[in-house]
N, C-alpha and C positions, 0 to 999 in steps of 0.2 A: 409415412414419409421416412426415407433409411436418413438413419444418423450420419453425417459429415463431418468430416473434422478440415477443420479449416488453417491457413496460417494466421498467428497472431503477431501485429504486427509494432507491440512493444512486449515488455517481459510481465510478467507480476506485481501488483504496486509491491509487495513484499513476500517474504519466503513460508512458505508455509503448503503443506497438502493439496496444491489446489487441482481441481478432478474438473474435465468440460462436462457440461450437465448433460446429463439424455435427453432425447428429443422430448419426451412427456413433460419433463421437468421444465424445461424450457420455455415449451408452449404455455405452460403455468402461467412462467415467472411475465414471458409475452405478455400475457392477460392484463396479470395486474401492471405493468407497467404502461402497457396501453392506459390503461382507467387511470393513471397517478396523474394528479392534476400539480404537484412538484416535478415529478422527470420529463413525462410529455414535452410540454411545451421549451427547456431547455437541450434537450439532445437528440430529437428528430425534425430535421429539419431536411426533408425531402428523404432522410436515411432508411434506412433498413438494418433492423438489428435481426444478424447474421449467425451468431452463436455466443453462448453464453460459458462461463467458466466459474466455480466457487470454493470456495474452504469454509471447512466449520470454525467458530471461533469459540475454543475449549472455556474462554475464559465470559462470554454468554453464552448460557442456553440457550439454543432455541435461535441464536442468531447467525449469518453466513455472510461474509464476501461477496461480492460480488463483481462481476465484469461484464461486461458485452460488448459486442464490435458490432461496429455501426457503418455499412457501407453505402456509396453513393449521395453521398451530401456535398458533395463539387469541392471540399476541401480534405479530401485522399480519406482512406479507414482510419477511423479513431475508437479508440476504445473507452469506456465508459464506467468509473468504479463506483457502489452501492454497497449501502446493505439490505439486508434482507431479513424479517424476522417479524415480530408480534404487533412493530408498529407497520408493519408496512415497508415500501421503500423508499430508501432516505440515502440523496446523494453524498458520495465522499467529496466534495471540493475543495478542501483544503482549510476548512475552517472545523474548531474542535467543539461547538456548539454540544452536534447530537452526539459525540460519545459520553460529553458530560451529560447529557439529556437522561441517554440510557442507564448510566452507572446511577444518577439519582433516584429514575424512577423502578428501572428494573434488577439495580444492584449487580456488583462485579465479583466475579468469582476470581480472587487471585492466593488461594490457599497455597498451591502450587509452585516449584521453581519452574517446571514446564509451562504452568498459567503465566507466569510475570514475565518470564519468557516471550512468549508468543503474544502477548499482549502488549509488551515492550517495540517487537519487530511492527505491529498491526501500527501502534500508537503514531512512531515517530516515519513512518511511510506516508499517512495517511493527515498529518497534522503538516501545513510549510509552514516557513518562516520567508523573512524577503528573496532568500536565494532558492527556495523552493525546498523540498521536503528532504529529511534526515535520513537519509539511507541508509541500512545496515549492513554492513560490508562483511559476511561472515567466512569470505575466500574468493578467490580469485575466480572461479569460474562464476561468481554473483557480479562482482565487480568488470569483469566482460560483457556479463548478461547487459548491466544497467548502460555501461558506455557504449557498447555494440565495438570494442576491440580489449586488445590486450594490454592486462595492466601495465605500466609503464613506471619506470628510474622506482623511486621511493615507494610504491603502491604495488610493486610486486612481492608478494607474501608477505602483505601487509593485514591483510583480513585474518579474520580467526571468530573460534565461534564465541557468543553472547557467554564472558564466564561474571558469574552471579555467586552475590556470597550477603551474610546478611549484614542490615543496617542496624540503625539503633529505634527500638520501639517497632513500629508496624513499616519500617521501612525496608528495604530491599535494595540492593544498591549494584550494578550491572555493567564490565565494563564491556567498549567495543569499539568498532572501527564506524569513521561514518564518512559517507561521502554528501557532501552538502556544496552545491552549487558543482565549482572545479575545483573544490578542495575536500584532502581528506585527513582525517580527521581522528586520535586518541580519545577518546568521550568515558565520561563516567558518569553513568546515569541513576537514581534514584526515583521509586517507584514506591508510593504507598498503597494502602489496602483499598484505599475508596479507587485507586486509580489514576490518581493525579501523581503523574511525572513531568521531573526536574534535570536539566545537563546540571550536573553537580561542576563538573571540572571538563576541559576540553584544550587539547594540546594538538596545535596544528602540523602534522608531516608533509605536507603537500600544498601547494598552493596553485598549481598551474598542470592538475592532472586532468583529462578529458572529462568534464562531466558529462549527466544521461544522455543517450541517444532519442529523448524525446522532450516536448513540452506539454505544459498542464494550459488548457484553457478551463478555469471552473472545475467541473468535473471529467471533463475531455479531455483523454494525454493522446499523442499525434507524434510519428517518429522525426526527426529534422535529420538535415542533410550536414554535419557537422558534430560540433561542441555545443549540446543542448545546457542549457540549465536548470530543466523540472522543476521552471517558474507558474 
């Protein structure tokens, strides 16, 4: 079966390498997601999952990202984010359960300013809050991606990349732009070794800037027609 590349029809929960899997690779991950008696029954509901996308995450071994688009389930393409790795697949929905899960049982590599990095962007995408999840706003053409137009008044060249410097003890301290809900966002964030992260400080620029061009149901984000909130 030739490989296809398809439209996806939101962006990346966050920035990072992400590569569509080969058709081999896929039909794998198929497999086991067919058999998961967790994803099954919450994200195929008459669906068909269409293509899959992933990133390594530097900061597990041995662990991936994950995406899939889901079409034909009478409520448009939705896309579907996971991880993937030693336990199996384990949905992202928006609760921080199974990253604390992993960092206890399989321990977190963040020796790295590259690791706290990219573990920082993964964390606060993939963790909401009421207004739905912390976006990293690292430039303008991320902050178009997420809204689906162009940044606007206060929020143009307002992004810039994750600059990191250190803390006091095992901690790490990182500043950045964030977009949360329709507001965006001065953030300084601290990151320990075990991997528990803190908004140290947060100073609001924005208040009434378009946020995502999509919603979270659970672990299913869906593009809207409007001013999403990536609740």
């Amino acid at each position: 079966m030739a490989h296809t590349t398809v439209s996806w029809p939101v962006p990346p929960l966050f920035e990072a390498d992400w590569r569509e899997a080969p058709d081999p690779l896929a039909a794998d991950l198929r497999r086991h997601l067919v058999l998961s008696p967790v994803f099954l029954p919450q994200t195929m509901v008459g669906g068909r999952m269409v293509q899959f996308r992933m990133t390594l995450l530097p900061f597990w071994p041995g662990w991936a990202a994950c995406e899939v688009l889901i079409t034909g389930t009478g409520e448009g393409d939705q896309v579907v984010g996971f991880l993937y790795g030693p336990f199996g697949a384990e949905l992202l929905d928006g609760r921080s359960d199974i990253i604390h899960d992993i960092n206890d049982r399989r321990g977190i590599q963040l020796q790295t300013e590259a690791q706290r990095e990219a573990y920082l962007r993964f964390f606060t995408s993939a963790v909401r809050g009421d207004e739905g999840a912390f976006f990293l706003v690292e430039s303008d053409d991320r902050l178009a991606e997420l809204t689906g137009g162009e940044p606007r008044g206060a929020g143009k060249g307002l992004g810039h990349p994750i600059r990191s410097r250190p803390g006091d003890g095992d901690t790490s301290l990182h500043d950045a732009v964030v977009l949360y809900g329709a507001a965006l966002f001065r953030s300084t964030f601290s990151v320990l070794r075990n991997g528990l992260v803190t908004m140290e400080e947060d100073q609001v620029v924005m208040e009434d800037h378009p946020g995502p061009g999509f919603i979270f149901d659970g672990a299913h984000r869906r593009p809207v027609t409007g001013q999403g909130d990536a609740r």
